[in-house]
N, C-alpha and C positions, 0 to 999 in steps of 0.2 A: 357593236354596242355591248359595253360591259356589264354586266350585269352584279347586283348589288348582293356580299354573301349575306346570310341569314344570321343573325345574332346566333341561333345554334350552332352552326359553322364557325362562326369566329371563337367561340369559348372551347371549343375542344369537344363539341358534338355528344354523344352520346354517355361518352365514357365519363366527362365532367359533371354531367346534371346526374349521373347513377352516386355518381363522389357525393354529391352533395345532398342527396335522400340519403343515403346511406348512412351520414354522421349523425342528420336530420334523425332519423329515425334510432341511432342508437343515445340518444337524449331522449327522444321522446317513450323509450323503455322503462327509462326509470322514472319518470315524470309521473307525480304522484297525482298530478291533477288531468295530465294527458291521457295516459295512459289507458284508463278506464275508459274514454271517449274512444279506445279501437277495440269491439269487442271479441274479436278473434286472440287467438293464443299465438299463433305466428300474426306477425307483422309484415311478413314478405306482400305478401298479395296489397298490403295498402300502400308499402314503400315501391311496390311495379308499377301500382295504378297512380301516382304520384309521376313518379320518372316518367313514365307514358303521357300524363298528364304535357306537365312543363317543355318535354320532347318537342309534341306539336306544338304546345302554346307559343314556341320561342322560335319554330320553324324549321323543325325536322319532321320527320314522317308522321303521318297522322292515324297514327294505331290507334292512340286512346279513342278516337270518332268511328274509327273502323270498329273497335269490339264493347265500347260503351256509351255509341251514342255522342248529341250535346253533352259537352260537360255540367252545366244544370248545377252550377257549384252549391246556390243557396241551396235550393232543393235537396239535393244528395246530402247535406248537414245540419239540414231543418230536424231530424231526431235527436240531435245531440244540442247539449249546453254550451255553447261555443263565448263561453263570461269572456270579458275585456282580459281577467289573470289566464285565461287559459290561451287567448289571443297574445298576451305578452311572451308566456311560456313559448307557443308555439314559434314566436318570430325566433326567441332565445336562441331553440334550439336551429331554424334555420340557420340563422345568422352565423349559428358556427359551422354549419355546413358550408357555408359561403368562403369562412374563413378556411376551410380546408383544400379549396384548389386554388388556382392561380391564376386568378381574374385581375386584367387592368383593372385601374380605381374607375373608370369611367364604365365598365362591365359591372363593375359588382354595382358601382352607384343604379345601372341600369335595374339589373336584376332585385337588387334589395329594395327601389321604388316598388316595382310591381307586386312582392311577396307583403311588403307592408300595409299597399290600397287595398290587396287582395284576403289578407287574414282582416283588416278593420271590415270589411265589407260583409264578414262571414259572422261577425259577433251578431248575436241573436236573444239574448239572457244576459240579465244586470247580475246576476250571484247564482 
């Protein structure tokens, strides 16, 4: 019996979803309204906890559960102002993460469903 690979597996594992916080995150540097929603000075530690994040979400190893727990997503950004502009920003810059590796169209269509249910889900503050 064959058994079925893991959407992580099929995009290129680990090294793809690092690609795509990476671009993700160097947008969200200069992002005048994101930006100030990470309040540390390096951004590494939230672009790890991110990749780690999505890692397991998509079905590789499950670090992020191993050293953080549930994800608890609302929770974890119930301190922050997560406006509908700051939800568009953030897809913005995903989205060109996305564009930065080499996902069939039916991969990205995958993956860019989830990022889009998953930042509307996280808005919490109208301005």
């Amino acid at each position: 019996m064959a058994t079925e690979a893991s959407f992580f597996a099929e995009i290129g594992g680990h090294e793809t979803i690092a690609r795509v916080v990476e671009v993700f995150y160097e947008g969200v540097a200069d992002d005048p309204v994101l930006r100030p929603l990470y309040p540390d000075e390096d951004l590494g530690p939230a672009a790890a906890r991110l990749t780690m994040f999505l890692v397991q979400y998509w079905g590789g190893p499950s670090t992020y559960s191993n050293q953080r727990g549930h994800p608890r997503l609302r929770i974890r950004h119930a301190p922050f102002a997560v406006t509908p502009d700051a939800r568009d920003r953030w897809l913005k810059h995903f989205r060109e993460g996305l564009d930065a590796v080499d996902l069939t169209p039916e991969q990205d269509a995958q993956f860019w469903e989830y990022v889009q249910r998953a930042a509307q889900f996280l808005v919490n503050a109208e301005a």
